[in-house]
C-alpha positions in Angstrom: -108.2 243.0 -47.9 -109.7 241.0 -50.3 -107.5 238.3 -52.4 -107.6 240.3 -55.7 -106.9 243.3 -53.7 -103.8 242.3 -52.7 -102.7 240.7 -56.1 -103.5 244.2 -57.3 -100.9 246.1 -54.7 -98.5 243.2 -55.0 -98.2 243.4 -58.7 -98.2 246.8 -58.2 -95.5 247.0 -55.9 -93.5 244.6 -58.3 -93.5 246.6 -61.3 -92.2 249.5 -59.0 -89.2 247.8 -57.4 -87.8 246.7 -60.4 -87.7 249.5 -62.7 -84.6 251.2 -63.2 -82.7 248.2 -61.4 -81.0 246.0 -64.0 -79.4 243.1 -61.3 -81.4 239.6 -61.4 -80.7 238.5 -58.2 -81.3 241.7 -56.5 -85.0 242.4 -58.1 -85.9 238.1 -57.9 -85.0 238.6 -54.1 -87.5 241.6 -53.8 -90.2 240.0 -55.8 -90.2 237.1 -53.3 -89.8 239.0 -50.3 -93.0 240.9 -51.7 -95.0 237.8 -52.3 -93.7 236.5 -48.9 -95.0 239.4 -47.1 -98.1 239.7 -49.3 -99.6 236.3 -48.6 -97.3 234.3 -46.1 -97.1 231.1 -48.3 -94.7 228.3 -47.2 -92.0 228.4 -50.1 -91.4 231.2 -52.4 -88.7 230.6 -55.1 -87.3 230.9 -58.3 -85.7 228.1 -60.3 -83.8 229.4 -63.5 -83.2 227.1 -66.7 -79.7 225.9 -67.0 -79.5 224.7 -70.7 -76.2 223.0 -70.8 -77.2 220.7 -67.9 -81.6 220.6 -69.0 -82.3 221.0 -65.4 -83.3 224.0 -63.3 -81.0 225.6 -60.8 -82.1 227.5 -57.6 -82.3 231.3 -57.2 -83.2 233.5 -54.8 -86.3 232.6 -52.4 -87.9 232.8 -49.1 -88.5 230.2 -46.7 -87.1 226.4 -45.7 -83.9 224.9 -47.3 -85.0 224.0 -51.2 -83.6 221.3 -53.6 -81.0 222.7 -55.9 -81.5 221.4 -59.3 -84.8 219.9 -60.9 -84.2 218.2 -64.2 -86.3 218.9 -67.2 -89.9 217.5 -66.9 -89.5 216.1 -63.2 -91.3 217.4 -60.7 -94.4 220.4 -60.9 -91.7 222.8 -61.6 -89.6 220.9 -64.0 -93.4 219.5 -65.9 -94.4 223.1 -65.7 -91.0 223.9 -67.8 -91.7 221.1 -70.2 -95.1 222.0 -71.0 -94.6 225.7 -70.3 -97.5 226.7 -68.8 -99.0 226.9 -65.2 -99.6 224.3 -63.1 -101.9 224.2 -60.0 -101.4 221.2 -57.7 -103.8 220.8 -54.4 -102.1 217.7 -53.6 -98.6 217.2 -54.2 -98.0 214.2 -52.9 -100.5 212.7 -55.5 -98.6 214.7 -58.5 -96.8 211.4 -60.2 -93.1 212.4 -60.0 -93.2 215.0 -57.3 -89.7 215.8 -55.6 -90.2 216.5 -52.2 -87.7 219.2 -51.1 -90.0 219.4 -48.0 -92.6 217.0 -46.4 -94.7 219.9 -45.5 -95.0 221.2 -48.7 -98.9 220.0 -49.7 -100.0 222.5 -52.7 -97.8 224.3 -55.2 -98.3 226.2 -58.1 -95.9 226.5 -60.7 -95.2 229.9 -63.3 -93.5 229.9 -66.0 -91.4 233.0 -67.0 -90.6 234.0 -70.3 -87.9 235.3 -72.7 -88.3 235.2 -76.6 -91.0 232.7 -76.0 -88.7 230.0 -74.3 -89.0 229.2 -70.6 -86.4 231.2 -68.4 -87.2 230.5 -65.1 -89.8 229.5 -63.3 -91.5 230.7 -59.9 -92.7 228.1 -57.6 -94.4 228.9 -54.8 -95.6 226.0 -52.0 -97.9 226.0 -49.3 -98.7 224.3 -46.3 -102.1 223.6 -46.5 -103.8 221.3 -49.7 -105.9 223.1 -52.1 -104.5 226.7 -51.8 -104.4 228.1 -55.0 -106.9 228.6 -57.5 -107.7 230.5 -60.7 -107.2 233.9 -59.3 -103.6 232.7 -57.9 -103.4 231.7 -61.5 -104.1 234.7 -63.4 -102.6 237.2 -61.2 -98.9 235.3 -61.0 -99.3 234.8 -64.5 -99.4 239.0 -64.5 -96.8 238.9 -62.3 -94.4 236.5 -64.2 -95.4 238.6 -67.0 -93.9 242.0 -65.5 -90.7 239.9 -64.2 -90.3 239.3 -67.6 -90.4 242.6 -69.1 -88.3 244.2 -66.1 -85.9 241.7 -65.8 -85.1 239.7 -69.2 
C-alpha cells in the first residue's frame, strides 16, 4: 500500500475511534497505537502544554522510555510549540538545542494540535533512520492533528 494510502485509512480509522468517546487519554492512546501499527516509526507520543510550568508534559505514546517535560521553545517539540507550526527534522542531532530522550532517535517531526487557536499538545513522532519524513508525512499529520482536535478538545 502506497504511503498516501495508508495516511488515508489511518486518518480514517482515527476519526472513527474517537467519536462518541469523550476521555483524552483513552482516544491519545488509540491514535498512537494506530500510527504505531500503521507505519512502525520508532517513537510515537504526545506532549501536552502545561501553562503554569511553560513546558510540555508527557502523555500517552508508544515505544522506548521518553523525557517527561520539554520547556517552551527547547527542543523540535518545544520550538514546534513556540512557533506553532510543523517541523520536519532529518537530522536531529544537527537541530541546535535538540534534547535527546534517545540516541537512536535520528528524524522527528513535530505537530502541533490545536484549541481556540493556541497550542494544546503536540504529537511527536521519531524515527530511526535520518530523512524519514517529508511533505506528505506533513500534510497528512497535519489532517490528523486536525481531527484530534475536533474529537478530542
Amino acid at each position: 500500500m502506497e504511503k498516501i494510502q495508508k495516511f488515508e485509512l489511518l486518518n480514517k480509522q482515527v476519526e472513527s475511534i474517537l467519536d462518541g468517546e469523550t476521555n483524552l487519554v483513552a482516544n491519545l492512546a488509540n491514535t498512537c497505537a494506530l500510527i504505531k501499527e500503521t507505519f512502525n516509526h520508532f517513537w510515537i507520543g504526545f506532549y501536552l502544554v502545561d501553562k503554569e510550568a511553560n513546558n510540555l508534559v508527557l502523555g500517552p505514546f508508544q515505544g522506548p522510555m521518553a523525557c517527561t517535560r520539554i520547556p517552551f521553545g527547547k527542543g523540535v517539540c518545544g520550538s514546534s510549540w513556540s512557533e506553532k507550526k510543523t517541523l520536519v527534522v532529518d537530522d536531529v542531532h544537527q537541530f541546535p538545542g535538540h534534547i535527546a530522550c534517545s540516541s537512536q532517535s535520528n528524524s522527528e517531526i513535530v505537530i502541533p494540535i490545536f484549541k481556540d487557536e493556541e497550542v494544546f499538545a503536540v504529537l511527536d513522532i521519531d524515527s530511526d533512520k535520518l530523512a524519514t519524513f517529508d511533505e506528505v508525512d506533513k500534510e497528512y499529520f497535519e489532517k490528523l492533528a486536525a481531527i484530534v482536535s475536533k474529537k478530542l478538545i
